[in-house]
N, C-alpha and C positions, 0 to 999 in steps of 0.2 A: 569843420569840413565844409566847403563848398559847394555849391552847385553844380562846377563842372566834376570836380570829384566825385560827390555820389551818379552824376553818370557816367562818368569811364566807371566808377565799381559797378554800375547797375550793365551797362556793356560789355564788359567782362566775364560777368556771373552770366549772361544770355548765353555769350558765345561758350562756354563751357557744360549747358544742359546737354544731353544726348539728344539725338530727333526721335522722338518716338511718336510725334502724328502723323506720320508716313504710314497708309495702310497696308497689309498684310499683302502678296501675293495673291491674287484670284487664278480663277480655269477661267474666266473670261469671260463667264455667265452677268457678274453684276457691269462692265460696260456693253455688253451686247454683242459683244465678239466672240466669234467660235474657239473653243481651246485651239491652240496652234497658230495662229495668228494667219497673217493671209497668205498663209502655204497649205492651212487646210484642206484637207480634199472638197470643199464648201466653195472655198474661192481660189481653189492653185489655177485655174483654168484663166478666169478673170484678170490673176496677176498676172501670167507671163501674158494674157494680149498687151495688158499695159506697159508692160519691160518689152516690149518688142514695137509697140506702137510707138513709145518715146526711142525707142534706141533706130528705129528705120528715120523717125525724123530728125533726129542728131546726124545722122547720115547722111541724107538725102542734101540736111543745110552745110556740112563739111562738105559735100560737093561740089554744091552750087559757089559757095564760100573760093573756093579752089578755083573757080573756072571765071568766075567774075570778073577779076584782075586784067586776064586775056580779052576783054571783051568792053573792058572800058572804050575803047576806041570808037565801037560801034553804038556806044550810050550819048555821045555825044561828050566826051570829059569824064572826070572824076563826080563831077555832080550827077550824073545820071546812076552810079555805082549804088548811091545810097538808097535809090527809089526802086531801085528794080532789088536790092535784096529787101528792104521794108516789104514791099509787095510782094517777094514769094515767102518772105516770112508769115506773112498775114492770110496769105491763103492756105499756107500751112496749116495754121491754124483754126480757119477756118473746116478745112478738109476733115481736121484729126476730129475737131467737135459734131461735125455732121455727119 
């Protein structure tokens, strides 16, 4: 038997163990997380600000996204398109973090 033979056997025999060191289901105590994940009544509050906070700014940039086009003109060309959405992206994100 060869060497590459004993590892396709030794490849083989791996791939056919079951996984059994995958730990057991927890309540959430040993990572630090409340049972119920973040819909808890701990943090349901906290999640929908953040599902409302990312979805008003997906909005906000689908608008401006929308109206940009229209207004190339007054940017000076297409080169100006890129800097003025960069910059309201960026205060975007400035806004959401502050």
């Amino acid at each position: 038997m060869t060497l590459r033979d004993k590892e396709a056997a030794t490849s083989v025999s791996a791939l056919e163990e079951p996984v059994s060191s995958l730990p057991p289901p927890s309540d959430g105590d040993a990572d630090g997380l409340p049972p119920g994940g973040p819909w808890s009544p701990a943090y349901r509050l906290l999640t929908a600000g953040i599902l409302l906070t990312i979805g008003g700014a997906a909005f906000e940039a689908l608008a401006v996204a929308t109206i940009l086009p229209a207004t190339v003109a007054d940017l000076g060309g297409i080169g100006g398109y890129g800097w003025a959405f960069s910059a309201f992206m960026l205060a975007t994100l400035i806004g959401i973090s502050v």
